[in-house]
C-alpha positions as semicolon CSV with decimal commas, in nm:
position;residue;x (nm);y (nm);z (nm)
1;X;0,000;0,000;0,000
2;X;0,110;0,360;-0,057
3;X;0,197;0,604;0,206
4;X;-0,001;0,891;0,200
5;X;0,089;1,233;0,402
6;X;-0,227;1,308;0,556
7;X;-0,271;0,934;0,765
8;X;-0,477;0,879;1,083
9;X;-0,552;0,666;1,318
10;X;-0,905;0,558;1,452
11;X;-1,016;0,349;1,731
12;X;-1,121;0,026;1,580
13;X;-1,467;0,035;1,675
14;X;-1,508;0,385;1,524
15;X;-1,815;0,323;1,266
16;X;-1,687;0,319;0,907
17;X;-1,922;0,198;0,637
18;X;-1,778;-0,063;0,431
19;X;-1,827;-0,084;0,047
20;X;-1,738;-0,367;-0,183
21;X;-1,563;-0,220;-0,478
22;X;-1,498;-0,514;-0,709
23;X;-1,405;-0,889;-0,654
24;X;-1,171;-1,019;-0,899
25;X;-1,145;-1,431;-0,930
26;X;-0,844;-1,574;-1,019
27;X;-0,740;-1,932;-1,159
28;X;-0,437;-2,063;-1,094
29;X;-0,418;-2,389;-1,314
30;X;-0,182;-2,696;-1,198
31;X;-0,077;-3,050;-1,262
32;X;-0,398;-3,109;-1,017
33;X;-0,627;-2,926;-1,136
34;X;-0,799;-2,557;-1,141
35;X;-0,715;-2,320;-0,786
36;X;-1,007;-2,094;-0,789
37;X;-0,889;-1,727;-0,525
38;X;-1,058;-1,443;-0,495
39;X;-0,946;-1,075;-0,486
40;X;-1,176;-0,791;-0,334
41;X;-1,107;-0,439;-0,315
42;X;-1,259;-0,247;-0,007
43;X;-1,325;0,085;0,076
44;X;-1,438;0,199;0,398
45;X;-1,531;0,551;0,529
46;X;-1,721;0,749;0,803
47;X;-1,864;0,983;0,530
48;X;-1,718;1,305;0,736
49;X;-1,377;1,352;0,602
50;X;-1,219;0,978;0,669
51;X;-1,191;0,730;0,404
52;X;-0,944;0,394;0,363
53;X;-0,908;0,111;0,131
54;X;-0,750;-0,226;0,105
55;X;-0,729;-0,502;-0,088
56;X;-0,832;-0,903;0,071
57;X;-0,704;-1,204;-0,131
58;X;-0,863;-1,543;0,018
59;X;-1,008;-1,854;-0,099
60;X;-1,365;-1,748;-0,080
61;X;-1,523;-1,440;-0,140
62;X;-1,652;-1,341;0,216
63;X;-1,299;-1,393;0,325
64;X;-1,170;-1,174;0,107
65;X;-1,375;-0,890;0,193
66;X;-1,287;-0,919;0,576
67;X;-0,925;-0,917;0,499
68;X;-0,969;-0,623;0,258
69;X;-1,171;-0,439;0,532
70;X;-0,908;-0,541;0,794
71;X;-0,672;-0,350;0,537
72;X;-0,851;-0,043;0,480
73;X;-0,906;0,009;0,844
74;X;-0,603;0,035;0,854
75;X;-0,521;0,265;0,582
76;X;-0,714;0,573;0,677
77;X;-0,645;0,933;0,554
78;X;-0,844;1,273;0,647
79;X;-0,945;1,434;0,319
80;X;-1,075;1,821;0,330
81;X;-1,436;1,847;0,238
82;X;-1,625;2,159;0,181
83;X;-1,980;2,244;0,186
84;X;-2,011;1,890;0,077
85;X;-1,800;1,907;-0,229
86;X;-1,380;1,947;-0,266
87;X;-1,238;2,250;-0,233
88;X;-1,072;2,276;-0,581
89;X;-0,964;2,071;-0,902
90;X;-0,744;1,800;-0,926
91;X;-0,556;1,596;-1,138
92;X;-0,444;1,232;-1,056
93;X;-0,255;0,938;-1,210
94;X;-0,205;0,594;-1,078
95;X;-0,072;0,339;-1,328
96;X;-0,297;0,378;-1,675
97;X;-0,579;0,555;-1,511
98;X;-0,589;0,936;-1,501
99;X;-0,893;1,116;-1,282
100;X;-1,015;1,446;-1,277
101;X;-1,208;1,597;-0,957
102;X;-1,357;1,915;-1,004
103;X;-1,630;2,108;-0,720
104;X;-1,984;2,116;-0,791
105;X;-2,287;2,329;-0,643
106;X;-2,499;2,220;-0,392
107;X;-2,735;1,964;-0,575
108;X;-2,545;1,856;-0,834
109;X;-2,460;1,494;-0,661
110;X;-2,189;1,279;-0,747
111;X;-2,109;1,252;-1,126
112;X;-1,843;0,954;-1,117
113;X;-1,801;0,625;-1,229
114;X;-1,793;0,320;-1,066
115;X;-1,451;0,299;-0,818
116;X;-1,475;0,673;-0,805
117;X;-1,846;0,678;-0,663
118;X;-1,746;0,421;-0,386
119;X;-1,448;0,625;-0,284
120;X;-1,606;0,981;-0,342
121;X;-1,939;0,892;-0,110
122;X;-1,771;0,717;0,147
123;X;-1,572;1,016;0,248
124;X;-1,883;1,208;0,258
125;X;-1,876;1,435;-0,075
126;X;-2,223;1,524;-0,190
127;X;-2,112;1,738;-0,472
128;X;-1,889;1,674;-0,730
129;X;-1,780;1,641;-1,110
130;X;-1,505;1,360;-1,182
131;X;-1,375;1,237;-1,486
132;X;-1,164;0,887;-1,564
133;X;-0,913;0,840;-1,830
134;X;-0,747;0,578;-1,985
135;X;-0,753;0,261;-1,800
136;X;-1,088;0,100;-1,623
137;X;-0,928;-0,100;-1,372
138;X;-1,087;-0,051;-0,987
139;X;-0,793;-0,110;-0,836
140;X;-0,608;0,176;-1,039
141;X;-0,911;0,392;-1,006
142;X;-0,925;0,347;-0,617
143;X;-0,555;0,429;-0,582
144;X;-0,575;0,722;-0,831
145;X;-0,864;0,866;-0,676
146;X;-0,684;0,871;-0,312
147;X;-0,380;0,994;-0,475
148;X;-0,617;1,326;-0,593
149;X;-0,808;1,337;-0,201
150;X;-0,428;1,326;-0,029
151;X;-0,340;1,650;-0,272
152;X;-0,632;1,827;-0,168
153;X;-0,589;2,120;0,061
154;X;-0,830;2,274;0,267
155;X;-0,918;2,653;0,259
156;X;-0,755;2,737;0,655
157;X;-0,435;2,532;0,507
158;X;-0,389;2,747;0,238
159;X;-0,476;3,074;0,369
160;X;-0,235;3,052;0,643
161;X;0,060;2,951;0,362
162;X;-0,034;3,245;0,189
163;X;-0,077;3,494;0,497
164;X;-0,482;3,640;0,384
165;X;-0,836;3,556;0,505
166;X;-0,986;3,216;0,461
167;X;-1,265;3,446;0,277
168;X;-0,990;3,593;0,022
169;X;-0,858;3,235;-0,076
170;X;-1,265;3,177;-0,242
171;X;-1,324;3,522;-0,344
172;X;-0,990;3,593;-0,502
């Protein structure tokens, strides 16, 4: 797993709401026959700001999501959310996928795809335009959409870098 700057830590019976993000099987043939696995990719998040993933490999499905949410749990990172949507645009690559996050007005819901909806409403935004390019894969989706949350910056962050009001960094 990557290491991302903005980690935390939770107690581990904080609630986080678990969501299945894909299950992948996979057949390893030998001189005995067919090994069936199975790979799931978890994402789990309080919907205020904390969101993790992980990924469970096991020889049944069910087991495979534990292990996954065992891994996201403990994978956690605090991403800035606004008024329900992201505080600005961002661009992120992971692999072949490339994502684009851009804020959206109150109402608007969330316009994503897929890996990026499961990531994008766990954290708790309401509001938001995203884009995917290139490659489909979850698991490249997933880790390109965290790499765009961990680059976010929130409005107090970047005020105080740039010595004005929070209200200056909006208005310009």
């Amino acid at each position: 797993m990557a290491e991302y700057k903005n980690r935390v830590n939770i107690a581990s019976d904080a609630f986080l709401e678990e969501r299945l993000v894909a299950v992948n099987r996979v057949t390893k043939v030998t001189k005995g026959g067919r090994t069936f696995t199975f790979a799931a990719i978890v994402v789990v998040g309080n919907k205020h700001g904390i969101v993790g993933w992980g990924l469970g490999k096991a020889g049944e499905v069910s087991a495979a999501v534990t292990k996954g949410n065992e891994a996201a749990r403990k994978n956690l990172i605090k991403v800035p959310v606004h008024k329900g949507t992201i505080p600005h645009e961002q661009v992120a690559h992971f692999g072949g996928a490339t994502i684009f996050l851009q804020p959206a007005s109150h109402g608007t819901g969330v316009k994503a795809g897929g890996a990026m909806r499961a990531v994008l409403e766990s954290v708790g935004i309401t509001d938001v335009l995203a884009k995917s390019k290139g490659s489909s894969n979850p698991h490249n989706l997933v880790k390109a959409t965290f790499e765009a949350l961990c680059e976010l910056r929130d409005p107090l962050t970047v005020a105080q870098n740039r010595g004005i009001s929070v209200n200056k960094v909006f208005n310009g």
